[in-house]
C-alpha positions in Angstrom: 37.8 297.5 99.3 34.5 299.1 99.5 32.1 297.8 102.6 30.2 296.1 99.8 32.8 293.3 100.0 33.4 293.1 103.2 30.3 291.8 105.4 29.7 290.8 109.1 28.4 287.9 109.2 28.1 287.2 112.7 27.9 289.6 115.6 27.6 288.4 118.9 27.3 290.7 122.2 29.0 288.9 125.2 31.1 289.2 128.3 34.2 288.1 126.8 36.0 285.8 124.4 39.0 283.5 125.2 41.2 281.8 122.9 41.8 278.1 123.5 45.6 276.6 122.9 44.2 275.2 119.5 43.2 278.9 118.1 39.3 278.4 118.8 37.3 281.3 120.3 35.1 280.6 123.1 32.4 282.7 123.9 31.9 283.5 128.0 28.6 284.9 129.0 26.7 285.4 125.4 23.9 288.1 125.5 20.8 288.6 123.9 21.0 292.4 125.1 23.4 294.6 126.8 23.6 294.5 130.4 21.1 297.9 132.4 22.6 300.1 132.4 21.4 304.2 134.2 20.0 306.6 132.1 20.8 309.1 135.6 24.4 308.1 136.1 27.7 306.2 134.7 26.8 302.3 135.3 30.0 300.5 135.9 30.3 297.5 133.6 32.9 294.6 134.2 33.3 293.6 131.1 31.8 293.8 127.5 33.2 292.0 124.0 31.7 291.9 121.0 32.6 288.3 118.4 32.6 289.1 114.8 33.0 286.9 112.1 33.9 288.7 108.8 33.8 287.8 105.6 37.2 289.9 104.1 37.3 291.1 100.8 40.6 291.0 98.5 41.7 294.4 98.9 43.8 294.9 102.1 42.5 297.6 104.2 42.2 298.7 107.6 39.0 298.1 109.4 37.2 300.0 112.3 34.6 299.2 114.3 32.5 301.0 117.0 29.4 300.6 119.5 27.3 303.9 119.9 23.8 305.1 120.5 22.9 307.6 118.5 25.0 310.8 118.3 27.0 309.9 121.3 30.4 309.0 121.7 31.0 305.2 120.9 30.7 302.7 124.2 34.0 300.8 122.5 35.8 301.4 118.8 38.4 299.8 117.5 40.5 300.2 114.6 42.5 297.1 113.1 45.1 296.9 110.8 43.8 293.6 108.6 47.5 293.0 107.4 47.8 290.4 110.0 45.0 288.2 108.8 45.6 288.9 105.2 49.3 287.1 106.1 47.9 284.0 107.2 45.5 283.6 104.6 46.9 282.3 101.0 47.0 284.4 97.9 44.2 286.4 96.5 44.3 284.6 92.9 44.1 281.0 94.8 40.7 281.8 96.7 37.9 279.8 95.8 35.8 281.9 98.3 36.3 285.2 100.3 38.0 283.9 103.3 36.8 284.8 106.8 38.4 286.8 109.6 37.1 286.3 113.6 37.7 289.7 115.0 37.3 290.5 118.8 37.0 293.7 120.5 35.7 295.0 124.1 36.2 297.3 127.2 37.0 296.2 130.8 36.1 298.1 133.5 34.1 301.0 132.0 31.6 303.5 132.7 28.3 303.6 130.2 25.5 305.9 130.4 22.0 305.6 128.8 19.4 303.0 127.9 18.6 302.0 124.5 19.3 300.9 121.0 23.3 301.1 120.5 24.5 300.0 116.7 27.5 297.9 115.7 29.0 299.6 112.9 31.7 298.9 110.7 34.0 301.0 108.2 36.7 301.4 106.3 39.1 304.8 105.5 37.3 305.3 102.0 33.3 304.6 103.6 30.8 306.2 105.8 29.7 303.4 108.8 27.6 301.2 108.2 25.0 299.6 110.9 25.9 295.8 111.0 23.8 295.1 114.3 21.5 296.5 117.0 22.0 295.9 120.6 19.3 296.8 123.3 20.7 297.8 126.7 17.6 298.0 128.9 17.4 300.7 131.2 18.2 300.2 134.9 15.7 300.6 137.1 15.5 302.1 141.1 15.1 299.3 142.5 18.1 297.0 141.3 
């Protein structure tokens, strides 16, 4: 599968996602940006998920994910193994449409340094990432 059949179609930044008995997601604490964080020092964060919903492609692949700023090292990556949710869906040659997969990934107690523009990429073993999302953590001031 190449990242051309596989797209995000909804990212959202939040503090974290339960699962209710029924298999619905519920989204705690949704964010429009990341939380301040120091440009100075490590700023401890409680808790940050991200809530994707993923349009799959036929071929079965793994999937990664990550959260960086620029050249740093990602703020959270994770890599799945999509076998799962290919299992519960039905066979390829029945689709009508590409089905979609809910994937949810985060940190808990955590240390993240430096203000600014961090990317929500995705990729698989045969692509380069590729920036699905931009999230703005604003810089902590002095004062707070």
């Amino acid at each position: 599968m190449s990242l051309n059949d596989l797209r995000v179609l909804t990212a959202v930044l939040c503090e974290e996602v339960r699962q209710e008995a029924n298999g619905k997601s519920v989204i705690v604490g949704a964010m429009a940006e990341g939380p301040e964080v120091s440009d100075d020092e490590p700023t401890p964060i409680s808790r940050l998920a991200v809530y994707l919903e993923i349009e799959m492609g036929a071929e079965r692949t793994p999937i990664e994910l990550r959260l960086v700023r620029g050249d740093d090292e990602p703020a959270m990556k994770v890599v799945l193994d999509s076998e799962q949710m290919y299992e519960e869906m039905p066979p390829v040659d029945t689709w009508e449409r590409n089905p979609i997969g809910v994937i949810v990934f985060g940190r808990e107690y955590f240390k993240l340094q430096g203000s600014g523009v961090y990317e929500l990429q995705v990729s698989t073993k045969q692509d380069e990432w590729k920036k699905c999302r931009d999230f703005f953590f604003p810089a902590k001031t002095a004062e707070q």
